[in-house]
C-alpha positions in Angstrom: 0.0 0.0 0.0 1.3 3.4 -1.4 1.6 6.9 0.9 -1.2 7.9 -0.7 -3.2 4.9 0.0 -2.5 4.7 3.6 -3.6 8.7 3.8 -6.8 8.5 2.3 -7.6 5.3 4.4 -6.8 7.3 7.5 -8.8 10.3 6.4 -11.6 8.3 5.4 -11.4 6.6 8.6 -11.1 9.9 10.5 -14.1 11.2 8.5 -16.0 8.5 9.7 -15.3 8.5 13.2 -16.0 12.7 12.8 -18.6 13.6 10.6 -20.1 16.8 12.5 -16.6 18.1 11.9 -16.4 16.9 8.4 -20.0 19.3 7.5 -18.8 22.3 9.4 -15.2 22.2 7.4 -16.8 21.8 4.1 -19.4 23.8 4.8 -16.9 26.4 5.0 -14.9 25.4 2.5 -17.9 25.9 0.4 -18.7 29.3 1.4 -15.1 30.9 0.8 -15.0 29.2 -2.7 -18.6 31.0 -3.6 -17.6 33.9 -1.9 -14.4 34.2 -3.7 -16.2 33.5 -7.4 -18.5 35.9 -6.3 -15.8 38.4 -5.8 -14.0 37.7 -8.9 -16.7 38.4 -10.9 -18.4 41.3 -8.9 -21.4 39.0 -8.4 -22.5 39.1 -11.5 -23.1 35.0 -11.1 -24.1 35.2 -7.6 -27.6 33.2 -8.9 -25.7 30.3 -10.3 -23.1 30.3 -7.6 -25.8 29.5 -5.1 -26.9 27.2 -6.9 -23.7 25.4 -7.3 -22.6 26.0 -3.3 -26.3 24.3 -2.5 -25.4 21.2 -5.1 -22.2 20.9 -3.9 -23.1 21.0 0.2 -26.1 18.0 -1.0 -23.0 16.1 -2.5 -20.9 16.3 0.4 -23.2 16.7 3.3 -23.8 14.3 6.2 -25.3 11.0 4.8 
């Protein structure tokens, strides 16, 4: 088993064993990367960019 391997088996397990954690980060994460398009482009996408922050929360929200 590879570096890499043996990271994303610990993260995943981590994730697992913290998945409150795991929202609130990408939850965040999310936000900022909106925030920032939204900046870049002096909102002028703001209505797609939700919509793209909300598809992306669904997708990595707490199953």
């Amino acid at each position: 088993m590879g570096f890499l391997d043996s990271a994303k088996e610990k993260l995943t397990e981590l994730a697992e064993q913290h998945p409150d954690q795991v929202e609130s980060l990408s939850d965040q994460a999310i936000e900022r990367g909106g925030d920032a398009v939204d900046s870049m482009t002096g909102g002028k996408y703001a209505d797609q960019v939700d919509q793209a922050q909300t598809r992306a929360d669904g997708a990595i929200g707490e199953r």
